[in-house]
DRENMIBA-839721 format. One record per residue (C-alpha): residue in one letter; x, y, z. Coordinates in steps of 0.05 Angstrom, whole numbers, plus 5000, padded with zeros to 4 digits. Layout:
# residues N
AXYZ/...
***
This chain:
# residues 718
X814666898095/X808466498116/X809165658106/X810364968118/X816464488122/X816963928081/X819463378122/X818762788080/X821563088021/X828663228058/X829062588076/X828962418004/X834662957991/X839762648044/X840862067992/X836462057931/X836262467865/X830963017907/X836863147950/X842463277896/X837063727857/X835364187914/X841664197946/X848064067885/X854764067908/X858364367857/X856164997836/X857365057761/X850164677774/X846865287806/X844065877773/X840066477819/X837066977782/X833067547801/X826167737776/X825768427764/X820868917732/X816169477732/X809469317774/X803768887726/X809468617685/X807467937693/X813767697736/X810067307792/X806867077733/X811866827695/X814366427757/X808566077758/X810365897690/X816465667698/X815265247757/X810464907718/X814664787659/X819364507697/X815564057742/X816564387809/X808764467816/X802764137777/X799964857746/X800765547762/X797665987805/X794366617795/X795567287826/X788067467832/X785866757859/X792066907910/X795066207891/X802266367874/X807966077901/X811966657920/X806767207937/X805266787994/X805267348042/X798167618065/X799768258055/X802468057971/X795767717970/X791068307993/X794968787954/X795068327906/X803568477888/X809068267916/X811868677975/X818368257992/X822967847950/X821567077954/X824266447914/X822565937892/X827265337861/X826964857795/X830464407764/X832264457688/X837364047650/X841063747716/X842064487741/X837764827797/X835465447784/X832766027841/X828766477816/X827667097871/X821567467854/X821868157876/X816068707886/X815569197822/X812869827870/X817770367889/X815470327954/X819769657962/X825869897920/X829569617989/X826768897981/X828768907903/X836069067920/X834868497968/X833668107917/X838968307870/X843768067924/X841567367925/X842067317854/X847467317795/X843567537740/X837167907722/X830967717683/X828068437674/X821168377656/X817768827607/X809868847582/X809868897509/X803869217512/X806669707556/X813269827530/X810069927454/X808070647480/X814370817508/X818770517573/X815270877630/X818971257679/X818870667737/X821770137679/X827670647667/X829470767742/X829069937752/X833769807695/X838070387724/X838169947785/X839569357761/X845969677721/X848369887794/X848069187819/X853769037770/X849068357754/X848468067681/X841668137647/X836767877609/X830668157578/X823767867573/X817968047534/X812267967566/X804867897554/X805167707478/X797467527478/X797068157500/X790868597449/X795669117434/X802168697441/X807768897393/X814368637405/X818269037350/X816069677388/X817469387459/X824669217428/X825469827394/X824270297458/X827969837505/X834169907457/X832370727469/X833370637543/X839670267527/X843570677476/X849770947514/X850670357560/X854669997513/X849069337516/X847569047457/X839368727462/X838568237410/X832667807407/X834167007425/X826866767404/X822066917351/X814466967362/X809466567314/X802366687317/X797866207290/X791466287248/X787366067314/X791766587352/X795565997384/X802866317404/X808465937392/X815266127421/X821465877385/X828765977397/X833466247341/X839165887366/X837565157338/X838464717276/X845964317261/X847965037226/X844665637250/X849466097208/X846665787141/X842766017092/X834166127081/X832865747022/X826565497060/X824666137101/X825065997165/X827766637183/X823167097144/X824267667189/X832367607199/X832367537271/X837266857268/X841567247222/X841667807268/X843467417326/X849167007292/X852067567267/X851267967338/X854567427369/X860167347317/X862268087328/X861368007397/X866667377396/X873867407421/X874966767371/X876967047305/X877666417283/X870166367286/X868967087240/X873666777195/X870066177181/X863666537183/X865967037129/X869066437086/X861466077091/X863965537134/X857865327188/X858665477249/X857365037312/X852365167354/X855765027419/X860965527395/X855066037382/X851865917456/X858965897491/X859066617466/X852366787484/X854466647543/X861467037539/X858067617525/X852867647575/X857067447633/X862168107612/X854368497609/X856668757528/X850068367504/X842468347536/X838667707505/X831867867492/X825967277503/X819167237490/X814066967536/X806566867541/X804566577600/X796966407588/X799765917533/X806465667563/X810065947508/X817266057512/X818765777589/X822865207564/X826965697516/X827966157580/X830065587618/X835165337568/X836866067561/X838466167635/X842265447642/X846565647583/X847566377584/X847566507664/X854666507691/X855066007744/X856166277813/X863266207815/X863066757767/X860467297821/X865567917834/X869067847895/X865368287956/X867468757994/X869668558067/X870968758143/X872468458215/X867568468262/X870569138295/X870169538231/X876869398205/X878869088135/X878668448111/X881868148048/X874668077988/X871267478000/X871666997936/X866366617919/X869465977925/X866165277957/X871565037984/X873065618022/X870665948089/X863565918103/X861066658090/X854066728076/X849467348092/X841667418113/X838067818053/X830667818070/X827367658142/X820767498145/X816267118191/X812266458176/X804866238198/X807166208266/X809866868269/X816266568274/X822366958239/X824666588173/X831066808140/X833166858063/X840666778065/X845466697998/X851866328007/X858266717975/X863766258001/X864465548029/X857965048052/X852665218102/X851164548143/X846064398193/X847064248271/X852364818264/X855065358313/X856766058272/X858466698286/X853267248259/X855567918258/X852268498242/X853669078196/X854769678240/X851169998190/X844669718191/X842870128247/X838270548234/X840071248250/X836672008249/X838672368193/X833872918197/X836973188270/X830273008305/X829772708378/X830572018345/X828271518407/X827270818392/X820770528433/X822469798403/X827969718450/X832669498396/X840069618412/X845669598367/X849068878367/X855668638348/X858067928342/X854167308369/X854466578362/X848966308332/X846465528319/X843565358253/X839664748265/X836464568193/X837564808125/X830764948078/X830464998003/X825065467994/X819465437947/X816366097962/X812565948034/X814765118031/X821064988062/X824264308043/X830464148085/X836963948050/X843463698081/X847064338053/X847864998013/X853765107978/X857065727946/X852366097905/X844865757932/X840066077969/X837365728032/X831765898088/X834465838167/X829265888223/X831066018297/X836866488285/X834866948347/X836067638334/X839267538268/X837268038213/X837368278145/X845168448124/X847768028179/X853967548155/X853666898174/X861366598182/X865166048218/X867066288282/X874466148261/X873866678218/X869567208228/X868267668173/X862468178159/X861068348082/X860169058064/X853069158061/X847769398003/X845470128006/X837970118033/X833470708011/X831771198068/X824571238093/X823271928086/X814371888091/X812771968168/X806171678197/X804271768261/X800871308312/X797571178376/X794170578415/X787770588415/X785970588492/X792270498549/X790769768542/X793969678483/X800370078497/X804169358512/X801369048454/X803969618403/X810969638438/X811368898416/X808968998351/X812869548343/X819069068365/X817268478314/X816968988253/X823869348263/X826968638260/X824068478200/X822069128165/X830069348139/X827670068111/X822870158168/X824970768228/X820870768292/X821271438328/X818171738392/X819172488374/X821072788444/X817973528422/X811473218399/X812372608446/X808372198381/X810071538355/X812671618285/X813871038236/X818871288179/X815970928111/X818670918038/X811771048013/X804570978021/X803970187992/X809870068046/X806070468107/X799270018082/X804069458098/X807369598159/X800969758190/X797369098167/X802568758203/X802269158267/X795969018273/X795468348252/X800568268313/X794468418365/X796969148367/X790969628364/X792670248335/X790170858310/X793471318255/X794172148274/X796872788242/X803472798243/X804673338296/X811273928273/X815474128328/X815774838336/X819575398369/X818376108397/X822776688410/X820577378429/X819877918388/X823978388425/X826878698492/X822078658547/X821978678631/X817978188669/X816578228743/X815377488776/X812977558844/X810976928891/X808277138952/X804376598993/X802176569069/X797576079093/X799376039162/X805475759191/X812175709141/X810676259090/X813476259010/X816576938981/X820577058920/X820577698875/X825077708813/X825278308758/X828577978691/X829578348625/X829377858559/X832378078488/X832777608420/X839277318400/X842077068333/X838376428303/X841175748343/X845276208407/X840875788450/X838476138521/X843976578552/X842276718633/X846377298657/X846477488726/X846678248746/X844778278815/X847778818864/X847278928942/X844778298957/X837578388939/X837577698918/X841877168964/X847476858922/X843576198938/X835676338913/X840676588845/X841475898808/X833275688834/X831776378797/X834876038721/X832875338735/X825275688732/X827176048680/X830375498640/X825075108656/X819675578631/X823875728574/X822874958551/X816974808569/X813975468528/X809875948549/X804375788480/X804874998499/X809574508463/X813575118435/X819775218473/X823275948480/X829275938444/X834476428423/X834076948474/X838777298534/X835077348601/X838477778651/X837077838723/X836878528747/X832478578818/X828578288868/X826478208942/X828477618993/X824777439061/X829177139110/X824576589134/X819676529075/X824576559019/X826875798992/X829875568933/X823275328905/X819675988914/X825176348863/X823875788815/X816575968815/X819076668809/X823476598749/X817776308718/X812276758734/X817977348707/X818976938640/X811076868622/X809477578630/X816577838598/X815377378540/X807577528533/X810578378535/X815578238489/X811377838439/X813077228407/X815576968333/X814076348317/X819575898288/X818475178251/X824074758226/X827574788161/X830874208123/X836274238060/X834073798012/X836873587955/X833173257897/X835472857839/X830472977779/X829972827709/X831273367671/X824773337629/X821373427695/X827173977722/X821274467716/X815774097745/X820473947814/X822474707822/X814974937809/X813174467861/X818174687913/X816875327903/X809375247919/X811874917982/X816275548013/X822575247980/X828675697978/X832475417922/X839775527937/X842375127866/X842174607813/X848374197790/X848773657739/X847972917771/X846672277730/X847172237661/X840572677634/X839372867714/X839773467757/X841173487829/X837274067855/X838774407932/X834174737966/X830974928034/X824474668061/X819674748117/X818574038154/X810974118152/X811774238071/X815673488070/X810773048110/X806772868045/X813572997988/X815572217978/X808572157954/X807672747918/X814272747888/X813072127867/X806672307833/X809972897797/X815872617771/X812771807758/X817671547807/X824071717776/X826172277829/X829072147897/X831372567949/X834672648010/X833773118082/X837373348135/X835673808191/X839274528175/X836275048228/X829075348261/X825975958225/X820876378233/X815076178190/X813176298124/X806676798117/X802176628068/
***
């Protein structure tokens, strides 16, 4: 988050009509809603639009001018699409209204959950162009997503003035992704299209009678007659069916209170149309989110703990309550200066105020792949820490306005919160409580990198320490086998980023081959002789050692076993003989591929009593390991990962074909999701460096998947 603070305009807040706009006290006057849909939908787009409609800016951006109000971020603006949630606030009919615009690539599926935390409902976004051939795989997974979140919805037609826009269709194949979930879509607004091609965006809810008759067409197509009676089976008043069915009218604040009945239980999806070239539709979305978006005070309960782990009654989201608020985006402004996103569930955030942040134990990222996971960036796990929050910002997108508070359900920017973080809880230090946090996506697309020259080894360590405080998905790793920097991405569009930002931090860097660790054990029983023998006058060295070395079972590790008799070898030189043994062993005798899995006995040798040291018998042991290892022969050994995929099953096919090309060993397929298949299998690691991209190529972006670290192997031929 790059911007500036409005000064002037908080000063206006603390006592005029600005102030009670940005920053309302009660929150049946807040709606937050959540901008969500596949990537070229239009959502940055549309708020643009809506901003403008309401005032909050004097015209709206454009994404490929790099003007927009929330893809503010140089990185949103190169790639030209948003890469991390950001909102932006309006005013409509008295109530304030966030809208967080989140990215549409699956890359930043992390930054849209982000975003469907700040929120209470969703706008989904849909191209009618797009959806007329069909909701592609991406749109299904996001509306899949959005279900999770447990959030209301609301769906928008996008585009209208679109060549081959056709709403019908878009409707029609939206209600196909639907059918099953129980959600009723039912249009809101009709689209007229003039004889100039003007679009005109009206809503069906209007008029002193809504439920009466036609005589004068203005419902040609049915759509008002579909709605009224959608809503009228939808109503828990059967008062209101009755006098429906006996021809009596019907009020249209009865009609909208049950709009908004059935939207807040998530039995009905409202669907609007928009065209953002012309304006059309923005005010009926507005009115549509004022009067159909439960207030905040409508939010489920969430899910709660003590700072030490243990539990903690659900926090409600009440204003009058404890202050509990958490951090749901970090990013940095202009400055480089971390800026937080942080929603409010319970009580009002004030400025000038001590709190106690906590973090969510876990947030920290952890290994799952059974790698030497070291972190370079320094970061350490944190508990509890008092924090001071010194101003509160309302943000519109990179402009922060301060306000003299956020209550229950708003979303606010804080600056200067140390080493607070995304999914930290923010709480009165009278009561500290951390809320259960949101499941990130792992980063499972490893790129490796390296400074450029030895000068810029400090710069990348910092870099490196900026980005894992504000990148949530991202996992920094020195590999202690390949002894390689590795940053763990979600995808390629999310690597483009992270690097951008490393080296926009000063950091040069260079991107390598990822670099597989490997193993060796030998072939089969062999002897090896190691004999150090050195006089160069004065205090000679002299150390013979005979070893024999056999394989053992996969992952029995290096056995030493001594076996010697009479003395040959002094008890002492015995334990110098395995430490250069051991040592050999792990260092390899092919370099970077450690011996594993093998017995090594001692059987003979030959001491000097002056010349003979602990030292010279490690030298020994060493010298006997290379040339018992080089007789024995070696078999090569990579690592192999269980993976389990969850596919479509259109594509169950495609995904097994494809893992079988890699060296998969399938080891079976269960039923997951409704119309999915989980799929286990085993995988070499060097098969997996590229498979979040590929995968995601094969299967459009609707399959995931998950690794861990099972055992070494020896490698695949062919």
């Amino acid at each position: 988050m790059s911007g500036s603070k409005a000064g002037d305009g908080a000063r206006r807040g603390r006592n005029g009509r600005a102030g009670s706009e940005l920053a309302p006290d009660d929150p049946a006057a807040l709606r937050s809603v959540a901008i969500v849909g596949p990537m070229a939908a239009g959502k940055t787009t549309l708020v643009e639009e809506l901003l403008a409609a309401a005032g909050a800016i004097t015209r709206a951006g454009s994404v490929a001018a790099g003007t927009t109000v929330t893809d503010h971020d140089p990185d949103a603006r190169r790639q030209q699409r948003s890469v991390a949630p950001a909102v932006a606030s309006l005013t409509h009919r008295d109530v304030k209204i966030n809208l967080v615009d989140t990215p549409g690539c699956p890359d930043f599926l992390a930054e849209v959950r982000a975003g469907l935390r700040a929120a209470d409902a969703v706008l989904f976004v849909v191209g009618t162009a797009d959806a007329a051939d069909g909701v592609a795989a991406p749109t299904s997974a996001l509306l899949a997503e959005c279900r999770r979140a447990g959030l209301p919805a609301m769906l928008v037609l996008s585009r209208l003035d679109h060549a081959r826009a056709d709403e019908a269709a878009a409707l029609a194949t939206c209600r196909e992704v639907a059918a099953g979930s129980g959600e009723v879509l039912v249009p809101v607004t009709r689209t007229e299209r003039g004889a100039d091609g003007t679009i005109t965006v009206r809503p069906l809810l209007a008029g002193d009678d809504p439920t009466a008759d036609d005589p004068d067409g203005v419902d040609p197509d049915g759509l008002r007659r579909e709605l009224v009676e959608t809503l009228i089976e939808q109503s828990e008043d059967e008062a209101l069916l009755e006098s429906w069915i006996g021809g009596e009218p019907v009020a249209l604040d009865a009609l909208r209170a049950d709009l908004a009945t059935a939207v807040a239980r998530r039995s009905l999806i409202p669907v609007a149309g928009v065209c953002a070239p012309d304006g059309a539709g923005m005010e009926s979305l507005l009115d549509l989110v004022v009067d159909a978006v439960p207030p905040p005070t409508a939010h489920q309960p969430l899910p709660a703990h003590t700072p030490d782990g243990a539990g903690h009654a659900p926090v409600d989201p009440d204003p009058d309550g404890p202050l509990v608020a958490e951090v749901v985006h970090t990013g940095t402004d202009a400055q480089g200066s971390r800026v937080s996103l942080v929603r409010v569930f319970s009580g009002r955030l004030r400025p000038d105020t001590a709190l106690t942040a906590c973090c969510d134990p876990l947030r920290i990222p952890a290994p799952r792949d059974g790698s030497h996971d070291n972190d370079p960036t320094g970061a350490e796990a944190r508990g509890s820490e008092t924090v001071r929050v010194n101003r509160v910002y309302a943000p519109l997108g990179a402009t922060l306005r301060e306000v003299p508070w956020c209550v229950a359900g708003d979303v606010c920017a804080l600056t200067r919160l140390g080493a607070v973080t995304t999914g930290d809880t923010l709480c009165a230090a009278e009561d500290p409580v951390g809320l259960d946090g949101w499941e990130l996506p792992e980063a499972l697309l490893p790129v490796a990198v390296t400074a450029a020259d030895r000068s810029a080894q400090d710069a990348m360590a910092r870099g490196l320490a900026r980005l894992a405080a504000t990148e949530t998905t991202l996992r920094v790793e020195r590999n202690e086998d390949t002894h390689q920097i590795v940053l763990w991405c979600t995808g390629e569009a999310h690597a483009d980023v992270v690097l951008a930002r490393l080296r926009a931090s000063g950091a040069s860097v260079e991107v390598t081959d990822v670099a597989v660790p490997e193993r060796e054990t030998v072939a089969g029983p062999a002897t090896g002789l190691g004999r150090h023998v050195k006089q160069s006058g004065g205090h000679g060295q002299f150390a013979v050692c005979r070893i024999e070395i056999e394989p053992l079972p996969r992952g029995s590790g290096v056995e030493f076993v001594d076996k010697i008799v009479g003395g040959v070898i002094p008890r002492a030189y015995i334990p110098g003989v395995e430490k250069g043994v051991r040592a050999q062993l792990e260092a390899g005798v092919t370099p970077g591929r450690p011996v594993v899995d093998v017995r090594v006995t001692l059987v003979d040798g030959k001491a000097h009593s002056v010349d003979s040291s602990d030292q010279a018998f490690q030298t020994a042991g060493s010298l006997a390991i290379k040339e018992a290892v080089a007789t024995a022969g070696t078999v090569v050994m990579e690592r192999l990962y269980e993976v389990e995929v969850e596919v479509d099953d259109a594509q169950l096919g495609a995904v097994l074909g494809d893992l079988a090309s890699r060296h998969g060993r399938v080891l079976g397929t269960e039923p997951g999701e409704s119309g999915h298949t989980r799929v286990r299998a085993e995988v070499p690691e060097q098969a997996l460096l590229r498979y979040p991209v590929d995968l995601r190529a094969l299967t459009s972006g609707t399959a995931s998947f998950t690794r861990r670290f099972s055992r070494y192997e020896p490698v695949a031929s062919g």
